[in-house]
DSSP file (Angstrom, degrees, kcal/mol; ACC not computed):
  #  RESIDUE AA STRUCTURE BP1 BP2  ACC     N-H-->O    O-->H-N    N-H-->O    O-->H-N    TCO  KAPPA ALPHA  PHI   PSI    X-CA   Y-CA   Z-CA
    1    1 A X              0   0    0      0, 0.0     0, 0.0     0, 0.0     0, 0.0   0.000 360.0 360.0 360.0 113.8   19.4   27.5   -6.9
    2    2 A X        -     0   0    0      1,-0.1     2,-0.1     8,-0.0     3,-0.1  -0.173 360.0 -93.6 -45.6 145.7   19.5   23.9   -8.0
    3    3 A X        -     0   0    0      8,-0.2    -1,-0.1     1,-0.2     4,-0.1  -0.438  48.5 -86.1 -89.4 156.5   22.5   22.5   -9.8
    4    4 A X    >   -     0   0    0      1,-0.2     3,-1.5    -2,-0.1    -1,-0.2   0.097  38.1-117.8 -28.5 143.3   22.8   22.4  -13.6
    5    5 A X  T 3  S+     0   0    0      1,-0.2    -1,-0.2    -3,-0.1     5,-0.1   0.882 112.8  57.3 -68.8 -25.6   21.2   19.3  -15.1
    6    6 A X  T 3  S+     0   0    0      3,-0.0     2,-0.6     2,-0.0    -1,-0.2   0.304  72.4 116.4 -87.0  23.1   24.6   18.3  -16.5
    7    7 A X    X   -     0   0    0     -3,-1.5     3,-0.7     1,-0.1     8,-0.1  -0.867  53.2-160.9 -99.0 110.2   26.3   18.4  -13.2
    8    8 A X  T 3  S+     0   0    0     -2,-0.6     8,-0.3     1,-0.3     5,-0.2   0.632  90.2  46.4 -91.8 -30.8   27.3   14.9  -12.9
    9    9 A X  T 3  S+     0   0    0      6,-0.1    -1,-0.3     5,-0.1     2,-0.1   0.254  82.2 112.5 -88.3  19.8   27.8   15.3   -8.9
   10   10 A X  S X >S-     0   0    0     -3,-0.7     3,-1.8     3,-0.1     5,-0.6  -0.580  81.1 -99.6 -73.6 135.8   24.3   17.4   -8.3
   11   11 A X  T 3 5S+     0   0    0      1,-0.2    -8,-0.2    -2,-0.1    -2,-0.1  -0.675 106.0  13.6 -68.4 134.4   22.0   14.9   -6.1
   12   12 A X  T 3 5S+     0   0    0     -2,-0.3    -1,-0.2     1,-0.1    -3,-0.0   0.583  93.2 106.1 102.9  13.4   19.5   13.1   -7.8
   13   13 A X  T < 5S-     0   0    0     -3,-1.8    -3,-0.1    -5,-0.2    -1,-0.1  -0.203 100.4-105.2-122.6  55.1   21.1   13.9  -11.6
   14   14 A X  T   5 +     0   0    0     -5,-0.1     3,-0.1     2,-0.1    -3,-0.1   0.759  68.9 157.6   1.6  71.0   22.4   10.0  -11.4
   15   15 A X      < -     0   0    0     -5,-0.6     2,-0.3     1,-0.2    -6,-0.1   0.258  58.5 -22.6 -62.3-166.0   26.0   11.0  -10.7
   16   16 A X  S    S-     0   0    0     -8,-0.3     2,-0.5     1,-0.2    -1,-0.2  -0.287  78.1-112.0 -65.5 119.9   27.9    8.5   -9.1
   17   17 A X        -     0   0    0     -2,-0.3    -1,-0.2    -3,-0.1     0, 0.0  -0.359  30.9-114.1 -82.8 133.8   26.1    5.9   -7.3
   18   18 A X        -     0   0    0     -2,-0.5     2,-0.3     1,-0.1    -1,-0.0   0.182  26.9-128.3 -38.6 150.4   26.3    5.8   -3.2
   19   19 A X        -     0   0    0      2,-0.0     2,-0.4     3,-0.0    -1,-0.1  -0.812  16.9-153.7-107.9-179.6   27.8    3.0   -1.7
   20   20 A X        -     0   0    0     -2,-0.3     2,-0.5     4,-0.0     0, 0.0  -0.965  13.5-125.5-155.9 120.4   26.2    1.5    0.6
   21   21 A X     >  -     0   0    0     -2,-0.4     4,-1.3     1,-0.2     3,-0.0  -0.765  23.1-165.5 -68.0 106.6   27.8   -0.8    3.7
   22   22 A X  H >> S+     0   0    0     -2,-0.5     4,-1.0     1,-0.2     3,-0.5   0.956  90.4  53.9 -73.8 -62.1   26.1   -4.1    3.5
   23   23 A X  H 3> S+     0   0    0      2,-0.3     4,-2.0     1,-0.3     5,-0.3   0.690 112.8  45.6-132.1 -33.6   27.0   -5.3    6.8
   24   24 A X  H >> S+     0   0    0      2,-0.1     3,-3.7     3,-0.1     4,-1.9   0.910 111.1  57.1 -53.7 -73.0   25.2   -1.4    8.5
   25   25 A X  H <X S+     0   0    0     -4,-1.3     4,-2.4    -3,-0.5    -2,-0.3   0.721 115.4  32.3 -68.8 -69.0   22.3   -2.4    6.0
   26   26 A X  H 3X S+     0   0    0     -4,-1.0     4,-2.0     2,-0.2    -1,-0.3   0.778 118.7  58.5 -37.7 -38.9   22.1   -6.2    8.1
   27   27 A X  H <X S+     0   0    0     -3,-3.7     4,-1.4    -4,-2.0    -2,-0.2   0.944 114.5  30.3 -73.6 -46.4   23.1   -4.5   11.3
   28   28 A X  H  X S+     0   0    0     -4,-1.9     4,-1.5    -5,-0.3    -1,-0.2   0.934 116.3  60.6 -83.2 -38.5   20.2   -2.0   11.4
   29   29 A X  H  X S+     0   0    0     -4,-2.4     4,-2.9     1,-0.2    -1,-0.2   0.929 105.6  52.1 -51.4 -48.4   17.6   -4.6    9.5
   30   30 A X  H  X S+     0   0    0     -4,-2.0     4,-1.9     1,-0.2    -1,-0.2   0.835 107.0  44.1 -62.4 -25.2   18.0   -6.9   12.2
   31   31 A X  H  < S+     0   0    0     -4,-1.4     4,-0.3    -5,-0.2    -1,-0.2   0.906 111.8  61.5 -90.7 -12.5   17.3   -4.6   15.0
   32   32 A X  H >X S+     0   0    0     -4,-1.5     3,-3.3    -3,-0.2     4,-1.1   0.965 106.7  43.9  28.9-100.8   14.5   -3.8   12.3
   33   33 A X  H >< S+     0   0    0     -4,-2.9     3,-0.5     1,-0.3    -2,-0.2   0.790 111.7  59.1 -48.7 -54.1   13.3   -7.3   12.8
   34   34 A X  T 3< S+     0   0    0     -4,-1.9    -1,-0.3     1,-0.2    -2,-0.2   0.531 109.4  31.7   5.6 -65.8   13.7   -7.0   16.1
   35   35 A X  T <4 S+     0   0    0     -3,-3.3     2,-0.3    -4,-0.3    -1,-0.2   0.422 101.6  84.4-126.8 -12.8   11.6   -4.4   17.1
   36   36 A X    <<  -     0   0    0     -4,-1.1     3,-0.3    -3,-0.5    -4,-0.0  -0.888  59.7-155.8 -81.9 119.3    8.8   -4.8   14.5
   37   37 A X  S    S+     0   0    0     -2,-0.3     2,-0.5     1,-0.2    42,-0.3   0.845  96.2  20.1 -54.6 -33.2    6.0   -7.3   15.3
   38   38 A X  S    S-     0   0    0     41,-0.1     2,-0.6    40,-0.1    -1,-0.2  -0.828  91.0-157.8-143.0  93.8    5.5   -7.6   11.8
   39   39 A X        -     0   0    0     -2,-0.5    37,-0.3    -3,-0.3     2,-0.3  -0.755   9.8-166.8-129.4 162.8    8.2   -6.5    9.6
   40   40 A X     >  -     0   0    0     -2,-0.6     4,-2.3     1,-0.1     3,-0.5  -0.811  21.4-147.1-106.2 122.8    8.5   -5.2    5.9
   41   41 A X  H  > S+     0   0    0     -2,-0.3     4,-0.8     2,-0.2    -1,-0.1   0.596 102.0  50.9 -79.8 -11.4   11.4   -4.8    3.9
   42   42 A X  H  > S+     0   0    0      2,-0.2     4,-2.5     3,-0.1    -1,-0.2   0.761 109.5  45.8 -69.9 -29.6    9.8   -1.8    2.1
   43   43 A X  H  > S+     0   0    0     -3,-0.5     4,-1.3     2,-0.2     5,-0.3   0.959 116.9  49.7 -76.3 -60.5    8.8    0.0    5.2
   44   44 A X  H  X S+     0   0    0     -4,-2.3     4,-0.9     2,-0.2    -2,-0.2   0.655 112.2  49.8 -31.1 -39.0   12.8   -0.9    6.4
   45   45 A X  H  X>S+     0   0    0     -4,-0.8     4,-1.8     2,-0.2     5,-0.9   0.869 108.1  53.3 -30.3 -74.8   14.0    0.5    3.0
   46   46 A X  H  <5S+     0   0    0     -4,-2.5    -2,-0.2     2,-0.2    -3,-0.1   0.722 112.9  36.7 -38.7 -38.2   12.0    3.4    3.5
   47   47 A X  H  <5S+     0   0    0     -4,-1.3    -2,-0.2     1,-0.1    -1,-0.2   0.754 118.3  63.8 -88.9 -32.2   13.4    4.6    7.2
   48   48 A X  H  <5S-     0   0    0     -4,-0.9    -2,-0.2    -5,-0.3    -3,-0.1   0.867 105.4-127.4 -38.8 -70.9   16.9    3.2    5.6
   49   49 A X  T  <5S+     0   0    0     -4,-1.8     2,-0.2     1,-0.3    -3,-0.2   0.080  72.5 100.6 116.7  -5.4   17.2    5.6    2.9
   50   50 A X  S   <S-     0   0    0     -5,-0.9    -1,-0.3    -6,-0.1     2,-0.2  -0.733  77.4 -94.9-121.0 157.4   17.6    3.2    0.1
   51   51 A X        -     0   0    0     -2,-0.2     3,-0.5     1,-0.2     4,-0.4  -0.462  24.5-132.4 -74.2 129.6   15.2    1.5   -2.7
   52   52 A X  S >> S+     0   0    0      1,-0.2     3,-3.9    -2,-0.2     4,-3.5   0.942 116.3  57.3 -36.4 -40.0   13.6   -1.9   -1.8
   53   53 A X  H 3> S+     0   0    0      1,-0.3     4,-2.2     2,-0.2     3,-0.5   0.896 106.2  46.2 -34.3 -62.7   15.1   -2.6   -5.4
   54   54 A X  H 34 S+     0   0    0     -3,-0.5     4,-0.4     1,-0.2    -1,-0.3   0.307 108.2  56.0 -60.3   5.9   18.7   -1.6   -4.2
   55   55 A X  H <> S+     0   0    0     -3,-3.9     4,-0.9    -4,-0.4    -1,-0.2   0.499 104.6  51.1-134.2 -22.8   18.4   -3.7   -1.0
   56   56 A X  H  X S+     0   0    0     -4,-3.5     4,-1.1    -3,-0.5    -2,-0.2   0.835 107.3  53.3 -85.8 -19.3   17.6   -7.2   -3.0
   57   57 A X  H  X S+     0   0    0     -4,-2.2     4,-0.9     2,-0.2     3,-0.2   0.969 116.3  43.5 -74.0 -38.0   20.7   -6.6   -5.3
   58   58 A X  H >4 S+     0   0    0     -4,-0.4     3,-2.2     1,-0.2     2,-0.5   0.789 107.3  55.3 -51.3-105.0   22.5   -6.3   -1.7
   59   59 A X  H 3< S+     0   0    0     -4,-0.9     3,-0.4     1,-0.3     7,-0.3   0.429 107.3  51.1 -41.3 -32.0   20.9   -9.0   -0.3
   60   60 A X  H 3< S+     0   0    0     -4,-1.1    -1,-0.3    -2,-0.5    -2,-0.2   0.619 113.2  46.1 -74.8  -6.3   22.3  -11.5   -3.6
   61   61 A X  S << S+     0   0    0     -3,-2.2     2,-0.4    -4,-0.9    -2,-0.2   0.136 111.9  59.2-103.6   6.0   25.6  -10.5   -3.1
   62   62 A X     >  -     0   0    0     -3,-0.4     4,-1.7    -4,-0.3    -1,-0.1  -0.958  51.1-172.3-134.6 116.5   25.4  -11.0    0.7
   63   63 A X  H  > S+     0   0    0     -2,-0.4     4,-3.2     2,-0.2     5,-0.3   0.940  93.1  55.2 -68.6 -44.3   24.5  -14.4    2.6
   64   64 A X  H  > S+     0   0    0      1,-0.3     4,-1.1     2,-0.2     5,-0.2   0.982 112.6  45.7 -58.2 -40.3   24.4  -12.6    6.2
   65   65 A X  H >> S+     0   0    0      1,-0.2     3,-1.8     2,-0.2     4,-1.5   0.983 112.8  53.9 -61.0 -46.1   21.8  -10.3    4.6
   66   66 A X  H 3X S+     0   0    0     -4,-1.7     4,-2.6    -7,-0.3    -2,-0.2   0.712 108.3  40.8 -30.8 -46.8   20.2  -13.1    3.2
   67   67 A X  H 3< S+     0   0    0     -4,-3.2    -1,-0.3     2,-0.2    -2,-0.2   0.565 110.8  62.0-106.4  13.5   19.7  -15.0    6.0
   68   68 A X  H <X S+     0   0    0     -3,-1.8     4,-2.2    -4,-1.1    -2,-0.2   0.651 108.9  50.7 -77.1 -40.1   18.6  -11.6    7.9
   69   69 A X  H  X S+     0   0    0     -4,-1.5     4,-4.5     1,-0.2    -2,-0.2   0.813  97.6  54.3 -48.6 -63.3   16.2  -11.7    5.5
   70   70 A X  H  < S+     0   0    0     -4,-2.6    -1,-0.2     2,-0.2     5,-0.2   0.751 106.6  61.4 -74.7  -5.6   15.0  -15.0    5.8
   71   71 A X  H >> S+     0   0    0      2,-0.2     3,-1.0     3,-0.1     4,-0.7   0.922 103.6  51.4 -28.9 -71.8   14.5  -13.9    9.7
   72   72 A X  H 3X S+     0   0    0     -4,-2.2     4,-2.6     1,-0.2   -33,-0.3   0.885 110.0  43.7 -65.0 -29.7   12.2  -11.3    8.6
   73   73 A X  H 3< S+     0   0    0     -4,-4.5    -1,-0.2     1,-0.2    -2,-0.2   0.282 109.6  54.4 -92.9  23.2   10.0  -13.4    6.5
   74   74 A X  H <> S+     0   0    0     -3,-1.0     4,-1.0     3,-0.1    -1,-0.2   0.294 112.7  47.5-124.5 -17.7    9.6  -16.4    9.0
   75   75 A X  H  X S+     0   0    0     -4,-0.7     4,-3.3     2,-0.2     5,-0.4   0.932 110.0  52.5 -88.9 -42.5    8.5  -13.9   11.7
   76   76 A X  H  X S+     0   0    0     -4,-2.6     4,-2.2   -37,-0.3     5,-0.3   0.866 107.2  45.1 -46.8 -36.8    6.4  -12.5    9.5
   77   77 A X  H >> S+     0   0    0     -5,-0.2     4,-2.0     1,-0.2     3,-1.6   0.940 113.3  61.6 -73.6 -62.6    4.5  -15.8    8.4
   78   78 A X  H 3X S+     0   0    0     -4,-1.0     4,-1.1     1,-0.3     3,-0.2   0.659 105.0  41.9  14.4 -83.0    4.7  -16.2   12.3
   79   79 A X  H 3X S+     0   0    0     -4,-3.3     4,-2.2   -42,-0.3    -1,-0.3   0.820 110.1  58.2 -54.9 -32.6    2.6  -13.1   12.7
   80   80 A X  H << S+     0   0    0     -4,-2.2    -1,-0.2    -3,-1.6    -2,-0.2   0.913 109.4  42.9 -64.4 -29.3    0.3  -14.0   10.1
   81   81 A X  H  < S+     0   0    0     -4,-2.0     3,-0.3    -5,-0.3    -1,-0.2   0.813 113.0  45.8 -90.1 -11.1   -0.6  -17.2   11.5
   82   82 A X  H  < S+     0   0    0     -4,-1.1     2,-0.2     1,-0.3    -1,-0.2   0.688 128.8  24.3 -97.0 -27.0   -1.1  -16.4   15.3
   83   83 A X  S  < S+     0   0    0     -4,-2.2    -1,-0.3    -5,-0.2     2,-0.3  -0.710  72.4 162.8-133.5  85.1   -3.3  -13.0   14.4
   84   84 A X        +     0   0    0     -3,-0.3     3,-0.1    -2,-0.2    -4,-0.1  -0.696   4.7 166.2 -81.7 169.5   -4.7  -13.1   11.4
   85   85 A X  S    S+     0   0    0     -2,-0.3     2,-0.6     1,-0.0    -1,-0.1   0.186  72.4  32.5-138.1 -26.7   -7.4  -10.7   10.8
   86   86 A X     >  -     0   0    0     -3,-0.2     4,-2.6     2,-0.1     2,-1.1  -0.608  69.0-177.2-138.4  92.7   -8.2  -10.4    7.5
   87   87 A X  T  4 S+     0   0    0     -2,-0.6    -3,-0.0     1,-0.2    -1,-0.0  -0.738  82.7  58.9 -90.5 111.9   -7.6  -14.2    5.8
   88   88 A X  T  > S+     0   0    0     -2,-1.1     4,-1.0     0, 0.0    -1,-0.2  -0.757 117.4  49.9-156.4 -34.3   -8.5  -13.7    1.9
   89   89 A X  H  > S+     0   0    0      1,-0.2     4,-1.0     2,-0.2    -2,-0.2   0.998 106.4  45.5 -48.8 -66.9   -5.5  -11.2    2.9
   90   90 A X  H  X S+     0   0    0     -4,-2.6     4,-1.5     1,-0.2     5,-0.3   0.502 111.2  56.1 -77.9   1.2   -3.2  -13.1    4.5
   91   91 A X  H  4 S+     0   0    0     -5,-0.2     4,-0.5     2,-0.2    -1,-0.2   0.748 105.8  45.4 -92.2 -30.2   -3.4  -15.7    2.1
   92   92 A X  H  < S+     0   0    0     -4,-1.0    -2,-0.2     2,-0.2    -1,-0.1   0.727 116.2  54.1 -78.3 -39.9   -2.7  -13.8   -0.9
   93   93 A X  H >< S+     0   0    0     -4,-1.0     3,-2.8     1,-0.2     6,-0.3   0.921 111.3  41.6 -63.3 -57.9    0.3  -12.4    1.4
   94   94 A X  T 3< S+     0   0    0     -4,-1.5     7,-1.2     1,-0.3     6,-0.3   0.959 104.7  67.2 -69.5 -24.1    1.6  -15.9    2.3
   95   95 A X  T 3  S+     0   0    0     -4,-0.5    -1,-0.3    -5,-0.3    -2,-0.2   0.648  78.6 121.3 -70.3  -5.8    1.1  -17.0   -1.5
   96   96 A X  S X> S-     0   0    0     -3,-2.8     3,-2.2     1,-0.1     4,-1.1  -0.431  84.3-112.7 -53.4 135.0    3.9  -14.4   -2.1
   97   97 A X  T 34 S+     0   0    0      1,-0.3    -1,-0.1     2,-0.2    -3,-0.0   0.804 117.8  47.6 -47.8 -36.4    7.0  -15.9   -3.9
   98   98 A X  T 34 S+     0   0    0      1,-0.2    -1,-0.3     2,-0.1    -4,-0.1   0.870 110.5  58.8 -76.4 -17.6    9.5  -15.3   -0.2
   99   99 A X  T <4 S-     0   0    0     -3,-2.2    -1,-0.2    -6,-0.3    -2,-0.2   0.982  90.9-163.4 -80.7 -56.8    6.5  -16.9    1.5
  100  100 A X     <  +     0   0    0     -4,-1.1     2,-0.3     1,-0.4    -5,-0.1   0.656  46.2 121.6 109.1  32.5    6.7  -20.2   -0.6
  101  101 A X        +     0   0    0     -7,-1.2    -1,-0.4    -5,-0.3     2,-0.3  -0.749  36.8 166.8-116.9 160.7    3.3  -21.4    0.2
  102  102 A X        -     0   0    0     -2,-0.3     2,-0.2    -3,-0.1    -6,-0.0  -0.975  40.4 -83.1-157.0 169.2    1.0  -22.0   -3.1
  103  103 A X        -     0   0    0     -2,-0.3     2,-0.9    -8,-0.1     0, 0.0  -0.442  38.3-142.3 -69.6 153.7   -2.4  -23.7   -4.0
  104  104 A X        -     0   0    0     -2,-0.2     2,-0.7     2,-0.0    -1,-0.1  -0.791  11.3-155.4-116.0 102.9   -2.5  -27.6   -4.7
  105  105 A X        -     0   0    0     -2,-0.9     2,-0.5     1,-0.0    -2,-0.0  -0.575  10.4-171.4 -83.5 130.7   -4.4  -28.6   -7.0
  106  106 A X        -     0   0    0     -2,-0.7     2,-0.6     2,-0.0    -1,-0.0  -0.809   2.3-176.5-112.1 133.6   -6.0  -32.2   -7.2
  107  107 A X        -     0   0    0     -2,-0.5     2,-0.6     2,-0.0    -2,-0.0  -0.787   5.0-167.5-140.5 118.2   -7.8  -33.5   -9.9
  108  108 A X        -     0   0    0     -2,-0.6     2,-0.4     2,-0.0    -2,-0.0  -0.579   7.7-170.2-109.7 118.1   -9.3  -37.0   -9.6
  109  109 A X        +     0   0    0     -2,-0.6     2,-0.3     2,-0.0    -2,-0.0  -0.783  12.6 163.7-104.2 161.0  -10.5  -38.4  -12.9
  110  110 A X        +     0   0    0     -2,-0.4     2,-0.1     2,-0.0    -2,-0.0  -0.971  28.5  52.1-153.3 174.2  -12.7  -41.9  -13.2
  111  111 A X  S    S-     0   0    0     -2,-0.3     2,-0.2     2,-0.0    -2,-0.0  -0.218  83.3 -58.3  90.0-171.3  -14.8  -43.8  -15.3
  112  112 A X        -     0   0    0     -2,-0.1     2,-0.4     2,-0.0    -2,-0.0  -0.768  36.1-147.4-130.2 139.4  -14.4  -45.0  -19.0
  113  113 A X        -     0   0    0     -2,-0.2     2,-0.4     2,-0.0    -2,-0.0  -0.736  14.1-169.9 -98.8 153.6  -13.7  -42.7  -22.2
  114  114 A X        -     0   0    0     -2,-0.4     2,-0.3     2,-0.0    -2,-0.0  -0.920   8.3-154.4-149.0 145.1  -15.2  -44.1  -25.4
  115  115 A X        -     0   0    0     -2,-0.4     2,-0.9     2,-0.0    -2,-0.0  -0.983  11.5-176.8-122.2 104.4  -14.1  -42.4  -28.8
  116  116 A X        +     0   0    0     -2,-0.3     2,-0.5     2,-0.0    -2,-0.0  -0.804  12.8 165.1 -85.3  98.7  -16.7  -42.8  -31.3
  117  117 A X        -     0   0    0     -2,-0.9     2,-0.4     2,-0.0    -2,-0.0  -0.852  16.0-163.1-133.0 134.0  -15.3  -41.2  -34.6
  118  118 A X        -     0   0    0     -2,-0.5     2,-0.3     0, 0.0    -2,-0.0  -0.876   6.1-153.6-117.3 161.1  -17.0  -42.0  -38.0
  119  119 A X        -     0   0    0     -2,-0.4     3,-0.1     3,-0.0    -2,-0.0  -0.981  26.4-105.0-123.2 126.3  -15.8  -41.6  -41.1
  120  120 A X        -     0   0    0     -2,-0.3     2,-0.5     1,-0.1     0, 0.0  -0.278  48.8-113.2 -35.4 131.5  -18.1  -40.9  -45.0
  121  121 A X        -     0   0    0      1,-0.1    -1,-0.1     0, 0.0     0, 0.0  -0.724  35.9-122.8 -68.6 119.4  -17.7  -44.5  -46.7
  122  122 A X        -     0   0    0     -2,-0.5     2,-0.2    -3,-0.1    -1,-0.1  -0.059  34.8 -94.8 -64.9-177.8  -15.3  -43.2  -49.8
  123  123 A X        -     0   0    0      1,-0.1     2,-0.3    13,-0.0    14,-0.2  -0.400  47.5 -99.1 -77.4 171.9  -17.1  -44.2  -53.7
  124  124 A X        -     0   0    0     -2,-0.2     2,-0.3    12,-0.1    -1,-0.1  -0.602  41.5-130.2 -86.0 120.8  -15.8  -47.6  -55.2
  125  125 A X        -     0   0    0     -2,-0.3     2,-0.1    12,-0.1    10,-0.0  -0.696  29.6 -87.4-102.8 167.3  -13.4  -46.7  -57.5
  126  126 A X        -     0   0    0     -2,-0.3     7,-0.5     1,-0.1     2,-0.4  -0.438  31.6-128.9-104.0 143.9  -13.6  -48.2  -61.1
  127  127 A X  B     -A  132   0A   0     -2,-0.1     2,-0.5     5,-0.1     5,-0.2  -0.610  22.4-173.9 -83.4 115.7  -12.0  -51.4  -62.4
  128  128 A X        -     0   0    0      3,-0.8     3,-0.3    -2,-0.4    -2,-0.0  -0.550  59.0  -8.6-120.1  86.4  -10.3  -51.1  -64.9
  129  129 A X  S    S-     0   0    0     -2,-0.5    -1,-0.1     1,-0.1     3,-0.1   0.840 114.4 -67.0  81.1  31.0   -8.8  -54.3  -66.9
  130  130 A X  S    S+     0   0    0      1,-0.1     2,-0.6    -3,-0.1    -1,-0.1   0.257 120.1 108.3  59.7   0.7   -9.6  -56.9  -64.4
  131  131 A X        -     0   0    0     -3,-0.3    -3,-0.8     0, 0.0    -1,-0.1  -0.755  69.7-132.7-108.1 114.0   -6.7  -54.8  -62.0
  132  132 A X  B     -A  127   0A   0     -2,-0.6    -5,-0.1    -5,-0.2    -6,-0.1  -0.474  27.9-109.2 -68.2 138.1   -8.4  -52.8  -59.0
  133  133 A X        -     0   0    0     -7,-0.5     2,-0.5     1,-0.1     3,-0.4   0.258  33.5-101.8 -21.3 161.5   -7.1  -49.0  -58.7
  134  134 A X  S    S+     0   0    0      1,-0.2    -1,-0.1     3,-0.0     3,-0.1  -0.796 109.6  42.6 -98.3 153.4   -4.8  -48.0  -56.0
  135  135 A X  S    S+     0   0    0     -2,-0.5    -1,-0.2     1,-0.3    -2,-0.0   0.283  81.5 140.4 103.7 -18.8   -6.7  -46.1  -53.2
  136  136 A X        -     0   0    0     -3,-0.4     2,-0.8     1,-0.1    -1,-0.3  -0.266  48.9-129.6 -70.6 147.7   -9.7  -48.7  -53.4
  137  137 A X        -     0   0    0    -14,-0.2     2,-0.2    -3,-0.1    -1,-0.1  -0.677  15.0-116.5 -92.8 133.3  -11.0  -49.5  -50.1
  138  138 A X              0   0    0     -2,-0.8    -1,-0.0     1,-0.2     0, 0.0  -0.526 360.0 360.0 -79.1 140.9  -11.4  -52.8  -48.9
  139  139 A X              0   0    0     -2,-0.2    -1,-0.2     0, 0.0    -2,-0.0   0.145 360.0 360.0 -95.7 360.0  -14.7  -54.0  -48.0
């Protein structure tokens, strides 16, 4: 029989949340890295027990994870470039923000603008007392 929903230690009824050893969480991601040609911090998350989510807030509070991290994603661009198989794939893959690769766009202009812009001549406004109006346009 499953525990009451208001049982604040029942798994899974967001009781108190696990902690979590960073320095296991590095140990075992590097042999991870290791031991995977090609490896993924979701699928690592996944035999781990823990949420990718939960394993980038570890990884900003930890440089050794961090730079365990950056491990994984430099073997990975690695793999991508020595086998690729499917590039419209890998390209979209390596255009991912950890990957840090993007398009460059160049845009090469020439030649001469001309701006024609005409305007309706206004009416001649009316004289009045040998003293011209304000607003008349000069001819």
């Amino acid at each position: 029989m499953p525990a009451p929903l208001g049982n604040q230690n029942a798994v899974g009824n967001s009781g108190r949340p696990t902690v979590i050893d960073v320095m296991d969480v590095n140990d075992k991601f590097d042999a991870y890295i290791k031991r995977e040609a090609y490896p993924v911090v979701k699928e690592f998350t996944g035999e781990y027990g823990i949420s990718s989510t939960r394993f980038y807030e570890l990884k900003d509070n930890n440089v050794m994870l961090k730079e365990t991290l950056k491990k994984a994603i430099d073997k990975a661009e690695v793999y991508l470039s020595k086998y690729s198989t499917n590039t419209i794939k890998d390209i979209f893959t390596l255009k991912q923000k950890a990957f840090g690769w993007q398009d460059k766009q160049e845009i090469e202009t020439s030649g001469n603008i001309s701006i024609n812009i005409s305007m309706p001549r206004p009416a001649l406004l009316p004289i009045v007392d040998d003293t011209v109006l304000l607003n008349e346009p000069k001819i």
